[in-house]
C-alpha positions as CSV (number, residue, x, y, z in Angstrom):
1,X,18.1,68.9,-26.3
2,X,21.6,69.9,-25.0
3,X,20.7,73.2,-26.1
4,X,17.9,73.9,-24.5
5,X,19.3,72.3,-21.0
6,X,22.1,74.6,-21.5
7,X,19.2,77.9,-21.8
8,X,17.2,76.0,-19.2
9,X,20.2,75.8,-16.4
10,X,20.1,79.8,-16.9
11,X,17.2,80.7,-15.6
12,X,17.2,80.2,-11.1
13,X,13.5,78.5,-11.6
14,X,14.1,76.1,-13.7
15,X,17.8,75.2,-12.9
16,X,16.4,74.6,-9.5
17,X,13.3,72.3,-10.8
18,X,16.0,70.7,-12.5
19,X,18.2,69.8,-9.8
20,X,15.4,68.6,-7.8
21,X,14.5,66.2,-10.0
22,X,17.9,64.7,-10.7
23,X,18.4,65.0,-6.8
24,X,14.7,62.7,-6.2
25,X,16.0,60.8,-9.4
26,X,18.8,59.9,-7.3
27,X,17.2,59.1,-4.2
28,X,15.4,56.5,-5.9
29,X,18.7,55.2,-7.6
30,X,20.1,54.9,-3.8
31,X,16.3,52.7,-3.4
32,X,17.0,50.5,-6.3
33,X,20.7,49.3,-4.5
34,X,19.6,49.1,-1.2
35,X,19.1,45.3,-0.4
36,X,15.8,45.0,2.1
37,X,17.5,44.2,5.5
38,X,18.7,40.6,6.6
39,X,17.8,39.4,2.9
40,X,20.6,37.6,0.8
41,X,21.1,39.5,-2.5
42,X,22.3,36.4,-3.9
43,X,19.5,34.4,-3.9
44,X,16.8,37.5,-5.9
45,X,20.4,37.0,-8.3
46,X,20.2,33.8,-8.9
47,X,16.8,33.4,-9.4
48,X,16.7,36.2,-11.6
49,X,19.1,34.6,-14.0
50,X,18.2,30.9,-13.3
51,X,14.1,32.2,-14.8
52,X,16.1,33.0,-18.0
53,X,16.3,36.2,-19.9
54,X,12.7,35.8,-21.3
55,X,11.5,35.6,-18.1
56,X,8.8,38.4,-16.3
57,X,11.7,38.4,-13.3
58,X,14.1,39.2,-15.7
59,X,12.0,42.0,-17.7
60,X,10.6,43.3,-14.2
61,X,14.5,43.8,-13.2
62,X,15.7,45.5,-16.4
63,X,12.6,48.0,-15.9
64,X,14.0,48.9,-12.5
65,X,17.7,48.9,-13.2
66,X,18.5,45.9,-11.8
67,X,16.9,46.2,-8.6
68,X,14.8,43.0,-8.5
69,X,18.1,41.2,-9.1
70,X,20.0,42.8,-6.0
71,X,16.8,42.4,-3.6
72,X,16.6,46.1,-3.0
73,X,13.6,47.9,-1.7
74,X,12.3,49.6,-5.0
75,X,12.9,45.9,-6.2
76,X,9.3,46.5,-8.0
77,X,9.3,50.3,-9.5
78,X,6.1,52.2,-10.3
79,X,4.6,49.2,-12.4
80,X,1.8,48.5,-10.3
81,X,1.1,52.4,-10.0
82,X,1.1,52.4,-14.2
83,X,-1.0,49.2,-14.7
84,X,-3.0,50.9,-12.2
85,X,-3.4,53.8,-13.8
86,X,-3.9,51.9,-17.3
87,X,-7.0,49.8,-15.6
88,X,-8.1,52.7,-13.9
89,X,-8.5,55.0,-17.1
90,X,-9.8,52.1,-19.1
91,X,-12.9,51.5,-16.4
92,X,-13.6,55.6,-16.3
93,X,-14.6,54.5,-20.2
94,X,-17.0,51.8,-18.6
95,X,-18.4,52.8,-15.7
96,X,-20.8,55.4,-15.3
97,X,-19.1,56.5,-11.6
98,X,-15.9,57.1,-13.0
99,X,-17.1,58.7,-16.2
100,X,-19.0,61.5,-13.9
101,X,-15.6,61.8,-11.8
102,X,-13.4,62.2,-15.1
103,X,-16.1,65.1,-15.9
104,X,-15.8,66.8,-12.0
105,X,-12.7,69.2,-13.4
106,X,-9.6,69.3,-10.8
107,X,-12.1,68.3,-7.6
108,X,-12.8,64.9,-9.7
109,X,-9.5,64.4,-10.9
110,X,-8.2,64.0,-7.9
111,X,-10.4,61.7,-6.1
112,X,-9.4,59.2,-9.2
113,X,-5.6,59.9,-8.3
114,X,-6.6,58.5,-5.1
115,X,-8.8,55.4,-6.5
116,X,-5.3,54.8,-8.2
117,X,-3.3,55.0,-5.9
118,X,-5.8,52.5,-3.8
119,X,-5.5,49.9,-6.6
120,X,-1.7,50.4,-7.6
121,X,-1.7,49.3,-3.5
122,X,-3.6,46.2,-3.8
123,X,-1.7,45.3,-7.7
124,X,1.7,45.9,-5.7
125,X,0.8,43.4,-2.4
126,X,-0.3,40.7,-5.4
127,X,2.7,41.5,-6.8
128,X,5.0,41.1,-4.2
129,X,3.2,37.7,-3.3
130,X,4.0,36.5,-6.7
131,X,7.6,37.9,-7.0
132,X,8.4,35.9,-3.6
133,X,6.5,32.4,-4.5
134,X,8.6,32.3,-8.0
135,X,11.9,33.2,-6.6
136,X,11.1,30.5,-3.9
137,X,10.3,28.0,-6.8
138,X,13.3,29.1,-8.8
139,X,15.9,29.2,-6.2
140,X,17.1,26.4,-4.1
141,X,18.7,29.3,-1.9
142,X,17.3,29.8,1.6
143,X,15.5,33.5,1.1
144,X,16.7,35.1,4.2
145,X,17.8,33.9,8.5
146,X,18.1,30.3,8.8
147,X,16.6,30.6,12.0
148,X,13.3,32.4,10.6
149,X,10.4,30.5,9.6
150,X,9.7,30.5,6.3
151,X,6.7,32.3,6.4
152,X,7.4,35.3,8.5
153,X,10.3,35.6,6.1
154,X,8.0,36.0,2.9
155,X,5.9,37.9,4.6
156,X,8.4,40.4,5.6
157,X,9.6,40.6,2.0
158,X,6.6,41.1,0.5
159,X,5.7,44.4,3.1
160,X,9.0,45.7,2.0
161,X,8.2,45.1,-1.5
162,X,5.2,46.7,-1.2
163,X,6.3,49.6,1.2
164,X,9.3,50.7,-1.3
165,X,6.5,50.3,-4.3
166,X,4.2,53.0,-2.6
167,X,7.5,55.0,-1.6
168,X,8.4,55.0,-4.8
169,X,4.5,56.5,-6.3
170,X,5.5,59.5,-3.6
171,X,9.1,60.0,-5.1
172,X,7.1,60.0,-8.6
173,X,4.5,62.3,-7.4
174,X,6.8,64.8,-6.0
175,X,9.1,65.1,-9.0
176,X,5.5,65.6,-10.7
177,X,4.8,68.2,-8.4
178,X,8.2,70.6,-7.7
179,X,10.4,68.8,-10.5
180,X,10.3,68.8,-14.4
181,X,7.4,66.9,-16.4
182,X,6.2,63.7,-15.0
183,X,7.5,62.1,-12.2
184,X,6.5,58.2,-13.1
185,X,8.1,58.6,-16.4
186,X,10.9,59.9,-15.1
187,X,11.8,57.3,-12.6
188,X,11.0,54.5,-15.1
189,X,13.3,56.1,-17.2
190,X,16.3,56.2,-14.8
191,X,16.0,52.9,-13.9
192,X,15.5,51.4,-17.7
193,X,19.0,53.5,-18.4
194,X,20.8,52.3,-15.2
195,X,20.0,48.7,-17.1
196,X,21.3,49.7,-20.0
197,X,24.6,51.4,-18.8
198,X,25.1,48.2,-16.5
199,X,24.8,46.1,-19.2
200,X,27.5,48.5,-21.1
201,X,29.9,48.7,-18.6
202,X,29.9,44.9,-18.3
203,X,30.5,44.4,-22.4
204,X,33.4,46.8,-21.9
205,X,34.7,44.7,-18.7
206,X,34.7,41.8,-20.9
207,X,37.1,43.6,-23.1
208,X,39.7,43.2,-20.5
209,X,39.3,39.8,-18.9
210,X,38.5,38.0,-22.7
211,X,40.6,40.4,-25.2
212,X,39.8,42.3,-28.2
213,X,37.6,40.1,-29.7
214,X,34.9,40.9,-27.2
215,X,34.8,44.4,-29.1
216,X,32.5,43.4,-31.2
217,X,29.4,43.2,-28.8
218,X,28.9,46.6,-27.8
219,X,30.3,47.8,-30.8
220,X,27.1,46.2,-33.0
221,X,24.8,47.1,-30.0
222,X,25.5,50.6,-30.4
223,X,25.3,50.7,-34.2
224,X,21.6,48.8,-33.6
225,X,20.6,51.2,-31.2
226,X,21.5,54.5,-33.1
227,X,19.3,52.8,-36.2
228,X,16.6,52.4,-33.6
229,X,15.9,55.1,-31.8
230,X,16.9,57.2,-35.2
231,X,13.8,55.1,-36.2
232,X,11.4,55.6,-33.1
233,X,12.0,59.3,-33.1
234,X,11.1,59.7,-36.8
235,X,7.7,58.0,-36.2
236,X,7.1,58.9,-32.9
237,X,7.1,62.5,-34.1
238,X,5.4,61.9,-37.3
239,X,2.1,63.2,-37.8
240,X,-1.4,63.8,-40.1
241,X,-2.7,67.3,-39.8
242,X,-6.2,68.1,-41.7
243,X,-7.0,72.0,-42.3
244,X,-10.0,72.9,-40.9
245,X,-11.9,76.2,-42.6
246,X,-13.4,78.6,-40.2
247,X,-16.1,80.9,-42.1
248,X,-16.2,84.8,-41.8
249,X,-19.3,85.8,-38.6
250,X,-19.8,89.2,-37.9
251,X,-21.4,89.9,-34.2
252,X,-21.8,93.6,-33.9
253,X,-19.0,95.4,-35.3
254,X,-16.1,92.9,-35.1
255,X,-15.8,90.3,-38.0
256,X,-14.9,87.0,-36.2
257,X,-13.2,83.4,-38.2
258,X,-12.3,83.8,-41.4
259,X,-8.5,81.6,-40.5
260,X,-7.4,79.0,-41.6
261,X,-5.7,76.0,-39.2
262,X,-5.4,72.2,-38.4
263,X,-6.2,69.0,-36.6
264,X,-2.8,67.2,-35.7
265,X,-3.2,63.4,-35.4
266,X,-0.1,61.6,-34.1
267,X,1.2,58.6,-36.5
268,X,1.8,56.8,-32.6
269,X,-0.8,58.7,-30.7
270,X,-1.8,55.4,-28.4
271,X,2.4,55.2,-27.4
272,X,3.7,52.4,-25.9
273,X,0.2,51.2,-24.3
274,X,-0.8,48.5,-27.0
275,X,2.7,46.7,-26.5
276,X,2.7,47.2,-22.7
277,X,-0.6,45.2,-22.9
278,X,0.1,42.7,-25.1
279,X,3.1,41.9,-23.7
280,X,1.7,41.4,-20.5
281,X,-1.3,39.4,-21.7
282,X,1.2,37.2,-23.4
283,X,3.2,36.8,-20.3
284,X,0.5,36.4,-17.6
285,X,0.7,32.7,-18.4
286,X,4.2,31.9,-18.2
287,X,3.7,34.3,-14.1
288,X,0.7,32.1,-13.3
289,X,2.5,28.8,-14.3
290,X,5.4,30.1,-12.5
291,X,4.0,30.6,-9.4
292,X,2.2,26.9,-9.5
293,X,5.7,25.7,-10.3
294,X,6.0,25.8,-6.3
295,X,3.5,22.3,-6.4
296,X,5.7,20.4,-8.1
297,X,2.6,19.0,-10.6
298,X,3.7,17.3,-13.3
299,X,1.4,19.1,-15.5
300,X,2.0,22.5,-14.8
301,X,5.8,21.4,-15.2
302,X,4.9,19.9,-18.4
303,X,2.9,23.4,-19.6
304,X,5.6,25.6,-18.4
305,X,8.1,23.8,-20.4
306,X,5.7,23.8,-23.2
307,X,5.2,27.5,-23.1
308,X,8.8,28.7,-22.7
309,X,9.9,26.7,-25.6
310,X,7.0,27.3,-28.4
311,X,5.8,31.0,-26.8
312,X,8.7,32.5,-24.4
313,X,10.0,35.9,-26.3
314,X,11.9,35.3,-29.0
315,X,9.9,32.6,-31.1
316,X,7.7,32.8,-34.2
317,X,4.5,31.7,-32.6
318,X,5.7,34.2,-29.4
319,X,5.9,37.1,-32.4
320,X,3.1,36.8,-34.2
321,X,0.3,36.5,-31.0
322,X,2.3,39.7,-29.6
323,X,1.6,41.6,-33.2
324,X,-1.8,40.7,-33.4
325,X,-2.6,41.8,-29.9
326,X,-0.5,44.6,-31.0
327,X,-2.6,45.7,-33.4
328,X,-6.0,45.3,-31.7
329,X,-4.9,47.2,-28.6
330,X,-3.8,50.1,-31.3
331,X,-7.5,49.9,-32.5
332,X,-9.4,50.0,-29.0
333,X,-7.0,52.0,-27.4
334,X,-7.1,54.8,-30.3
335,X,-11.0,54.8,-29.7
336,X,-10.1,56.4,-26.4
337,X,-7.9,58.9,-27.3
338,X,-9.4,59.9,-30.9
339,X,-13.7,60.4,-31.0
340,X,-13.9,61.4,-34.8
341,X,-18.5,62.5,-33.6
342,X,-17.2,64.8,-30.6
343,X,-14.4,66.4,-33.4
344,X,-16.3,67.2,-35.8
345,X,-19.3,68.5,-33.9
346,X,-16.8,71.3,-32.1
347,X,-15.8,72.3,-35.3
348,X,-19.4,72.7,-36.6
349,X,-19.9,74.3,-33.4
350,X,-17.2,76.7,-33.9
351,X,-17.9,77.1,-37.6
352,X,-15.6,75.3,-39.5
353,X,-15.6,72.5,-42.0
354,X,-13.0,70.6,-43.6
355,X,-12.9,71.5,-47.3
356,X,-14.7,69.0,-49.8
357,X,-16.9,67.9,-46.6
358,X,-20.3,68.7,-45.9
359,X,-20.0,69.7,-41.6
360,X,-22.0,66.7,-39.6
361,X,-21.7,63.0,-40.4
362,X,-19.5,63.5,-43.6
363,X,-17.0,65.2,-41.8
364,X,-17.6,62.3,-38.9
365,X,-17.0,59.7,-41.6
366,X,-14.1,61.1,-43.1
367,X,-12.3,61.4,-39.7
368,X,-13.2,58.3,-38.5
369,X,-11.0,56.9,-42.1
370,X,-8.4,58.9,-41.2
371,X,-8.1,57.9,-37.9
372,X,-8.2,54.0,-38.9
373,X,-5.6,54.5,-41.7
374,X,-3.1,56.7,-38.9
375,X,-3.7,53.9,-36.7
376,X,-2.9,51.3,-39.4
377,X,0.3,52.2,-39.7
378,X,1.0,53.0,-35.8
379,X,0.1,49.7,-34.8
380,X,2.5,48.2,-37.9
381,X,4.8,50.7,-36.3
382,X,4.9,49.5,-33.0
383,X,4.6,45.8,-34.4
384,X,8.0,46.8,-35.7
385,X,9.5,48.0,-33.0
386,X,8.3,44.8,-30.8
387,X,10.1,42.9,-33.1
388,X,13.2,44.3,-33.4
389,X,14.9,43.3,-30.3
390,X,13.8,40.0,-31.0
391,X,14.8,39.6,-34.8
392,X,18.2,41.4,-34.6
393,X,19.7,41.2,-31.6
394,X,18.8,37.8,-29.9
395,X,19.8,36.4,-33.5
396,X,22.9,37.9,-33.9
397,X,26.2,35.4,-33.3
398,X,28.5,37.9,-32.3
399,X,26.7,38.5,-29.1
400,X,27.8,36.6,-26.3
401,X,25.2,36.9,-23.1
402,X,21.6,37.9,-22.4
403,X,22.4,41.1,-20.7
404,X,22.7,43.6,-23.7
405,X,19.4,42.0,-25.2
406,X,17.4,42.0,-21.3
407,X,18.5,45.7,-21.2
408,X,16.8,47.4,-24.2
409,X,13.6,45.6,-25.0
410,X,10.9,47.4,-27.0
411,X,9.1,48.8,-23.7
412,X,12.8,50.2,-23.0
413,X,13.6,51.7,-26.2
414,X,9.8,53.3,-26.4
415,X,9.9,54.4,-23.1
416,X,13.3,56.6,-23.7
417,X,12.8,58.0,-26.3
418,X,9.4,59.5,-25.5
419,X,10.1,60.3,-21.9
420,X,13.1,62.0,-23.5
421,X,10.8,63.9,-26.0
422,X,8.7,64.9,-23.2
423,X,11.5,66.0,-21.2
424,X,12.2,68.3,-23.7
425,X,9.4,69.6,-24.2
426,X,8.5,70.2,-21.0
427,X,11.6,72.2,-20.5
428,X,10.7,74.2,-23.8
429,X,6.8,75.1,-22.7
430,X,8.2,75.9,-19.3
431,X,10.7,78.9,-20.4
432,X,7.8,79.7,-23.0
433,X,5.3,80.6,-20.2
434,X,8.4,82.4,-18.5
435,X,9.3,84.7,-21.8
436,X,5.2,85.1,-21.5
437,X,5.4,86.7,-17.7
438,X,8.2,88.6,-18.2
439,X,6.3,89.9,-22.0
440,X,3.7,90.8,-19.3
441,X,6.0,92.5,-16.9
């Protein structure tokens, strides 16, 4: 990768796209540290670590470096835009509206960009409600001016909220549009980093204020993480490829087919969907109960302390719902990006057939057990990797504090490493179709 930054920052087009990213990248850095005015920081702090590291405050403030925790405008991210954009692609499936847009080319691609948008808007204001009723249940802090009412105070907090989430879609959609690969990726990888540097720098401040024995946390952190993401990259690049036969056709006087190539199917071709949803199915609970915390019911007390100590992250019970849902999401969601029928009729279209296979519904079935072994072993994959932060580093006695184990979470360590694959091969397809124009030159 260092290499091909260092071919990349050669050439004036793409050292400029470059730049323009990490300059937008920073802009919504600045966002992420600037508090919403007249709000105390200290009281989105404290409720933040009051919830608990298992919390969804906690996990929705390591996904934007911290923001949540400071009370700063971009306090939510782009997570509304990416559910959004998940419930949005899962309806095109559905309904028959959608599926005819999908179908429209660039014309109907667009008008869904704007149905997402539209939703990400209305996901963001429910978020923001919610955000503000369990920090007001969580904290005992007054939220902002002591001469405000209450309600114009949550009120106001929730349009910021909201206002920096849209802001934030446009930052995304611009670094899309004039930067380097894509622009929501991008900024939820800055801000999952900034956690994890954060988190860093804090285990090396300890070094000085408690002595050398405090070594040993970022010391075993790093070792972890380098078997990690040495892990993630191997299977997140790992893939089945089936040769497909194309038979010798002569139109005219030209001999057409007659070569020989493949079908690549990823080994993680869903990504980091299946965990994003079961995580959040998992969690929606513990938000709702949160929220009704603010009754003071004796019941919902009762069921929150219920859940957080036989289902919050971390527990056996908490492990094995995640891995099943896990695995079913890996199923549905591989329907969607896999149609074994639509393959194999192109290739019978085009000639071809996979040798030892009859072309038609052979070919179908022997994709379609392909696909469901490949996506076997992706889901046990990412079942893996959900279970890793939990296994070995929340179990691990030489760690001392939640902020090393808030920072990388599955989501986290997924989301780097394949934004950073994309990244790079963005980069690398970009100064291909430049060698291409000058070739044509």
């Amino acid at each position: 990768m260092l290499k091909t930054l260092r071919e990349a920052f050669a050439q004036k087009d793409l050292r400029r796209k470059i730049l323009m990213t990490l300059g937008l990248m920073m802009l919504y850095c600045v966002g992420c540290f600037l508090p919403i005015p007249g709000i105390d920081p200290s009281v989105f702090s404290s409720a933040v670590n009051t919830a608990g590291s298992n919390s969804f405050l906690s996990l929705l403030s390591s996904l934007t470096g911290g923001a949540l925790s400071k009370g700063a405008w971009f306090a939510i991210g782009v997570s509304p835009y990416i559910t959004s954009s998940i419930v949005v692609q899962l309806l095109s499936v559905a309904l028959p509206s959608l599926q005819r847009l999908s179908k429209q080319g660039s014309e109907g691609r667009k008008k869904i960009a704007v149905i997402t948008r539209y939703v990400a808007l209305v996901l963001a204001i429910i978020q923001s409600i919610a955000i503000v009723i369990s920090i007001n249940t969580v904290s005992s802090k007054t939220l902002l001016w002591k001469s405000a009412p209450d309600f114009l105070v949550q009120v106001l907090v929730v349009i910021s909220l909201v206002a920096g989430t849209m802001l934030t879609v446009w930052l995304g959609d611009k670094i899309t549009e004039i930067g380097v690969a894509n622009g929501m990726s991008m900024l939820v990888f800055v801000g999952i980093l900034t956690s994890g540097v954060t988190a860093f720098t804090n285990s090396i401040v300890k070094i000085f204020t408690e002595g050398i024995d405090a070594i040993v946390t970022p010391i075993v952190f790093i070792l972890l993480l380098v078997f990690i993401f040495a892990f993630i990259v191997m299977f997140d690049l790992a893939e089945r490829r089936i040769p497909v036969t194309y038979a010798k056709q002569v139109k005219g006087n030209k001999m057409y087919g007659g070569q020989s190539t493949n079908i690549p199917i990823k080994l993680n071709a869903t990504g980091v969907m299946p965990i994003i949803f079961a995580t959040a199915l998992v969690n929606f609970p513990q938000l709702v109960m949160q929220m009704l915390l603010s009754f003071n019911n004796k019941g919902v007390i009762n069921a929150y302390d219920w859940y957080q100590t036989y289902m919050g992250t971390g527990t056996w019970i908490n492990i094995v719902v995640t891995s099943l849902l896990i695995l079913g999401f890996s199923y549905f969601y591989a329907t969607l990006m896999f149609n074994p029928e639509e393959v194999a009729l192109q290739i019978q279209r085009n000639g071809g057939f996979i040798l030892g296979y009859r072309p038609g519904k052979p070919t179908t079935d022997y994709l379609k057990k392909v696909s469901r072994r490949i996506t076997f072993f992706g889901a046990v994959f990412l079942m893996l990797v959900a279970m890793i932060p939990s296994l070995l580093f929340t179990n691990i006695s030489a760690i001392e504090g939640d902020s090393l184990t808030t920072a990388f979470t599955s989501i986290g360590m997924l989301v780097i490493v394949s934004v950073a694959l994309e990244f790079d091969k963005s980069i690398q397809n970009q100064m291909l179709m430049k060698q291409y124009k000058g070739f044509l030159k």
